[in-house]
C-alpha positions as CSV (number, residue, x, y, z in Angstrom):
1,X,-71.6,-37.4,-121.2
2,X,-70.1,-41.0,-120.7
3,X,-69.6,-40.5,-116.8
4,X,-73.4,-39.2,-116.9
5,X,-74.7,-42.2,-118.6
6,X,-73.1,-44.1,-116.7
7,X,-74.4,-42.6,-112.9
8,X,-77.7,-43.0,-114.6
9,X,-77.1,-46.9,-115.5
10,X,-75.7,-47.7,-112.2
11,X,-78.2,-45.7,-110.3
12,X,-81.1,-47.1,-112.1
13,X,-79.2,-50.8,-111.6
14,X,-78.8,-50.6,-108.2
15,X,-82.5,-49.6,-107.4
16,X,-83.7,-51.8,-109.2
17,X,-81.4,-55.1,-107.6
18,X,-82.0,-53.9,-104.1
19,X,-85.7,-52.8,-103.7
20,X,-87.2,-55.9,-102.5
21,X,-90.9,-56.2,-103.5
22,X,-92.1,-58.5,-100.5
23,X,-96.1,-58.0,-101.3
24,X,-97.9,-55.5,-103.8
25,X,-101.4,-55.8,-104.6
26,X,-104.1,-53.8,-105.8
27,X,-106.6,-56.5,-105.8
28,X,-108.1,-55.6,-109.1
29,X,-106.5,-59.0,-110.3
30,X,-109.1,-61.3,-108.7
31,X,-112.1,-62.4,-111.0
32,X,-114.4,-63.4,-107.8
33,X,-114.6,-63.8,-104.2
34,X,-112.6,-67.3,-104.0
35,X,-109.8,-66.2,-106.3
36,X,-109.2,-63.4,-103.6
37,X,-109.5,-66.0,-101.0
38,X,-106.6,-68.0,-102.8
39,X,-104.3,-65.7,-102.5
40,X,-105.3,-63.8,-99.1
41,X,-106.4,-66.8,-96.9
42,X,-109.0,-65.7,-94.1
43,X,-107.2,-65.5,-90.6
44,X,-108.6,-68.9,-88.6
45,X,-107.0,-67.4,-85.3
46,X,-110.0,-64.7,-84.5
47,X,-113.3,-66.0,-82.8
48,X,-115.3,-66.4,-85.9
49,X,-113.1,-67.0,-88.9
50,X,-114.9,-64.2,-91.6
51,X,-112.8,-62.8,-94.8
52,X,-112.5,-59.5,-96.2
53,X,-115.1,-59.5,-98.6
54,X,-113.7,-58.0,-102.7
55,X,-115.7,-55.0,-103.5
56,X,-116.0,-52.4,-106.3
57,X,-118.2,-50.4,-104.2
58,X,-115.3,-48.5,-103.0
59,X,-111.5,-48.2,-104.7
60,X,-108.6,-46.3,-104.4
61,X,-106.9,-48.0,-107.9
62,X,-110.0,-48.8,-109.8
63,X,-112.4,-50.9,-109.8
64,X,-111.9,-53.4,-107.1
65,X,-110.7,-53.0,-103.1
66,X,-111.6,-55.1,-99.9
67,X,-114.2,-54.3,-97.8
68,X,-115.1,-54.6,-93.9
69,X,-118.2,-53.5,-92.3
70,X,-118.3,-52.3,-89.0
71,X,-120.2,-54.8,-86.9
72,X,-118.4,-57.9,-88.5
73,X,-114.9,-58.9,-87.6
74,X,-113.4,-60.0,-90.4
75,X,-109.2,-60.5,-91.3
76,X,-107.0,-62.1,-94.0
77,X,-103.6,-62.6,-94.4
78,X,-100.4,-63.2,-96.4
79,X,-97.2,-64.5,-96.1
80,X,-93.8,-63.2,-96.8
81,X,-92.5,-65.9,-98.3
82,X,-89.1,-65.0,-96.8
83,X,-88.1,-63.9,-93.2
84,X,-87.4,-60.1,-94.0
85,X,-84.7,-58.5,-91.2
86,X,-85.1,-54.6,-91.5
87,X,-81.9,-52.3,-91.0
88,X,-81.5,-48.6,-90.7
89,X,-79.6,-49.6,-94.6
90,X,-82.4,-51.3,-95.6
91,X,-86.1,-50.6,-93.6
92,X,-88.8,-52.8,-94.0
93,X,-91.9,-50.6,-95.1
94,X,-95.3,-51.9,-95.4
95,X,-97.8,-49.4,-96.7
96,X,-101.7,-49.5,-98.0
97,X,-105.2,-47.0,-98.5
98,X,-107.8,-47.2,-96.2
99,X,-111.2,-45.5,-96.9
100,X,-113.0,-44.4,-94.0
101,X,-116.3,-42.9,-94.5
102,X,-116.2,-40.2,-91.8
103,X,-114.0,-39.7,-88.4
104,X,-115.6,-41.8,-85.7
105,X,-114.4,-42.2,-82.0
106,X,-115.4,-46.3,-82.5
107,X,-113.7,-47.2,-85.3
108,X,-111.4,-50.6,-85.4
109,X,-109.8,-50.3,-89.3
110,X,-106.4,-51.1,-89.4
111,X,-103.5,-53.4,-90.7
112,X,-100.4,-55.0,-89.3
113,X,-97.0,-56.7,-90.1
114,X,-96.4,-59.1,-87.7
115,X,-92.9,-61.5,-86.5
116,X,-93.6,-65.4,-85.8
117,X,-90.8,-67.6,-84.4
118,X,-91.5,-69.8,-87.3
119,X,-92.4,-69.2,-90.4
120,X,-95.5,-66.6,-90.3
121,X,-98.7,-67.0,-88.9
122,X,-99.8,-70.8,-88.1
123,X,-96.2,-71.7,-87.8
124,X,-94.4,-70.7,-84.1
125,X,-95.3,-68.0,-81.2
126,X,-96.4,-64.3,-82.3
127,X,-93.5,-62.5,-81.4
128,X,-94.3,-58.7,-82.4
129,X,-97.0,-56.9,-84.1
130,X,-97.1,-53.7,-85.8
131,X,-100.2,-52.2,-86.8
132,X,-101.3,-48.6,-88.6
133,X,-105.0,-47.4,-89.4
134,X,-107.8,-46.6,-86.5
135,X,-108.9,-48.1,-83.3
136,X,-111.0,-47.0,-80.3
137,X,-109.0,-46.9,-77.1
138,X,-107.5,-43.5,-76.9
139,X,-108.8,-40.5,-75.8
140,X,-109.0,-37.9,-78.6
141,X,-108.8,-40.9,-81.4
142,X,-111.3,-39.5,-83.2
143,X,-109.3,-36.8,-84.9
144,X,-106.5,-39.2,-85.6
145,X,-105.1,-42.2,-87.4
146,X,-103.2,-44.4,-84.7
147,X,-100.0,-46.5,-85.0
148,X,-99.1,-49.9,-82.3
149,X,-96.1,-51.5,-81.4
150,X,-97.8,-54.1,-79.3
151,X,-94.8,-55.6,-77.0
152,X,-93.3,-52.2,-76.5
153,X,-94.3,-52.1,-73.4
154,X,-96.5,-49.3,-73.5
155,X,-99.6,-47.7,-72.3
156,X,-103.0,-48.9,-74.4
157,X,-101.7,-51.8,-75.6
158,X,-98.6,-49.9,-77.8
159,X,-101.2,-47.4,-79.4
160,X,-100.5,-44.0,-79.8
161,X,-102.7,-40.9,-81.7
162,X,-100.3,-40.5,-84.9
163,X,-100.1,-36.3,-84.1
164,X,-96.7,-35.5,-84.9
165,X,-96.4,-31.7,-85.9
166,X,-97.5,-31.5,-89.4
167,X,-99.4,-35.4,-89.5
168,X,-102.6,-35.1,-91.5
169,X,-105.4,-35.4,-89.7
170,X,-108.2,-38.3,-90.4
171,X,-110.8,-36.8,-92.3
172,X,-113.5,-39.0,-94.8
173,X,-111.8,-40.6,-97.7
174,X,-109.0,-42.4,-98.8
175,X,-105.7,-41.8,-96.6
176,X,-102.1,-43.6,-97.5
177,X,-100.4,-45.5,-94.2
178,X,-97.3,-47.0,-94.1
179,X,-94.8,-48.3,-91.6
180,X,-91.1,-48.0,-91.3
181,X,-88.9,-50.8,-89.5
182,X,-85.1,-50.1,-88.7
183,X,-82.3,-51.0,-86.5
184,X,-82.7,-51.0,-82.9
185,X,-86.5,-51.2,-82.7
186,X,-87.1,-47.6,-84.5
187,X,-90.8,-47.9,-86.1
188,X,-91.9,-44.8,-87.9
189,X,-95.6,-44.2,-88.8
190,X,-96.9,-42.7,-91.9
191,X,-99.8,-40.9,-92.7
192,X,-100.1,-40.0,-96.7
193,X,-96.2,-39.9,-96.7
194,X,-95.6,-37.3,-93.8
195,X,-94.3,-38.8,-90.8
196,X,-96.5,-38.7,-88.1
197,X,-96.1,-41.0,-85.1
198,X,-92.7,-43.1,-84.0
199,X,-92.1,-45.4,-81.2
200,X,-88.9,-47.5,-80.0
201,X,-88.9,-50.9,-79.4
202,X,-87.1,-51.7,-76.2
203,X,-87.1,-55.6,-77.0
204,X,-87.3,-55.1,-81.0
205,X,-87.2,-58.7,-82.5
206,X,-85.0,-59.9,-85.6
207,X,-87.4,-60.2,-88.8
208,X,-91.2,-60.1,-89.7
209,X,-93.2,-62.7,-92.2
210,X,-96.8,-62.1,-91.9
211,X,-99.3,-58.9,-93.2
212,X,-102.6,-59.0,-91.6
213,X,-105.2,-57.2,-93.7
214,X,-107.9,-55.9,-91.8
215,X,-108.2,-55.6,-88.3
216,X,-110.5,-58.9,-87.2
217,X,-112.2,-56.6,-84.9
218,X,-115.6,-55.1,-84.9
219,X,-115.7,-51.3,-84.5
220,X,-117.8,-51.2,-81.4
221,X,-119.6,-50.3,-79.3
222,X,-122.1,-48.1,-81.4
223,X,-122.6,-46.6,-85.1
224,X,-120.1,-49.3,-86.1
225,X,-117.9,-48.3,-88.9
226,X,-117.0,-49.7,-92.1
227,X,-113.9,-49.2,-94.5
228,X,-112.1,-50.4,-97.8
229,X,-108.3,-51.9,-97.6
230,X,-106.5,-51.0,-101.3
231,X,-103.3,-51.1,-103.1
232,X,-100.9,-52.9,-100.5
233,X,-96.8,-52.6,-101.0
234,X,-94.1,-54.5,-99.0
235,X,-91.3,-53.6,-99.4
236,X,-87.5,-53.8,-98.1
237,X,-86.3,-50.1,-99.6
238,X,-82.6,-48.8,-99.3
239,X,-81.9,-45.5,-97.6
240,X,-80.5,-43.1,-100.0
241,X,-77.3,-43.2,-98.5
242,X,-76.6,-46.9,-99.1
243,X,-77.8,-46.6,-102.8
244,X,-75.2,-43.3,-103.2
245,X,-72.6,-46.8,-102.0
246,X,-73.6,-49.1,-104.2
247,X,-73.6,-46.6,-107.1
248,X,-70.1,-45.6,-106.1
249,X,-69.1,-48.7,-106.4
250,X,-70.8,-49.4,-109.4
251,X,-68.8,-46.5,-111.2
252,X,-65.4,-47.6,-109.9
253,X,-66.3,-50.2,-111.6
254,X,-67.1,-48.7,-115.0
255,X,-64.0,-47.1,-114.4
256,X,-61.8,-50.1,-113.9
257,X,-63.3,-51.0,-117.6
């Protein structure tokens, strides 16, 4: 019974101390338009600087979620606070809803994490972006999400159609996407917790600082369309296999005593 409490303990301790919470936000906090701005400042790199704009039109955790319409290109972003280095021990995952209204071959709704040589974004030269969600440049898009590595090296700018055996398709509705960083460049894509999409990195860099929430694109070139950004976790999660270490260690421990 005593050995049993104590896994629990240990387990429970060592989750705890090593999940990182980087970003988590459900935007339900924010009692108007500038308090949202506050904390998610609009992106002033894309043409015409336009925000997100809070909503309660639309909301995967009641009542409130961010909105972009199709014909405007709006963006926001956040920083890390911290430079966050992803291992296969410890992967960087950055996950969040999107609501699309119906499967459409136009669409530009997505989010990225993205690596600076400074700080984040406004500080230092945009070394690597990731991105998950839905864009318009690959053939067959339409029945997809899509995930990007951009300096991969790859075809289409580093998109791919997330269509792994098993990935969920992209019907109308809310969908969950995440995205996986590990060692050696290894980016897995997420749709609604199935993995369905990864790509390599050939020139993977060290750490990322910056999420970009929305896509700052307009989803052209006809029957533009809109969507709603909810509930957005980063996070630096250990594998199972390093928290099996730590609790090991952790009992030793208890043992010692």
């Amino acid at each position: 019974m005593k050995k049993a409490l104590a896994l629990t303990l240990v387990t429970l301790f060592a989750a705890g101390s090593y999940a990182a919470i980087v970003i988590q936000d459900n935007f339900d906090s924010y009692a108007d338009q500038a308090a949202f701005l506050a904390a998610w400042p609009t992106d002033p790199t894309i043409a015409v600087p336009t925000p997100l704009a809070l909503s309660t039109d639309q909301a995967h955790s009641a009542p409130q979620s961010v909105f972009q319409e199709g014909n405007v290109a709006r963006r926001n972003y956040r920083l890390f606070g911290q430079e966050v280095a992803p291992s296969d021990l410890q992967p960087l995952m950055a996950e969040f809803w999107l609501y699309v209204p119906a499967t459409n071959s136009n669409s530009r709704l997505y989010c990225e994490i993205r690596g600076y040589s400074g700080t984040g974004l406004g500080d230092g030269s945009l070394q690597e972006l990731i991105a998950i969600g839905t864009t318009n440049v690959l053939t067959g898009g339409a029945a997809w999400f899509q995930g990007r590595v951009a300096f991969a090296g790859l075809a289409n700018s580093g998109w791919i159609n997330l269509n792994l055996p098993g990935a969920p398709a992209r019907t109308a509705g809310w969908h969950k996407l995440g995205i996986e960083v590990k060692d050696a460049g290894v980016v897995n894509f997420y749709v609604n917790d199935i993995l369905s999409g990864t790509i390599t990195d050939p020139t993977p860099i060290a750490s990322y600082d910056t999420f970009m929430l929305g896509s700052g694109l307009t989803s052209n070139p006809t029957a533009p369309q809109s969507g709603y950004y909810d509930d957005v976790l980063v996070q630096s999660i250990p594998e199972p296999a390093s928290l099996a270490l730590l609790v090991l260690g952790g009992l030793a421990l208890v043992r010692r005593r």
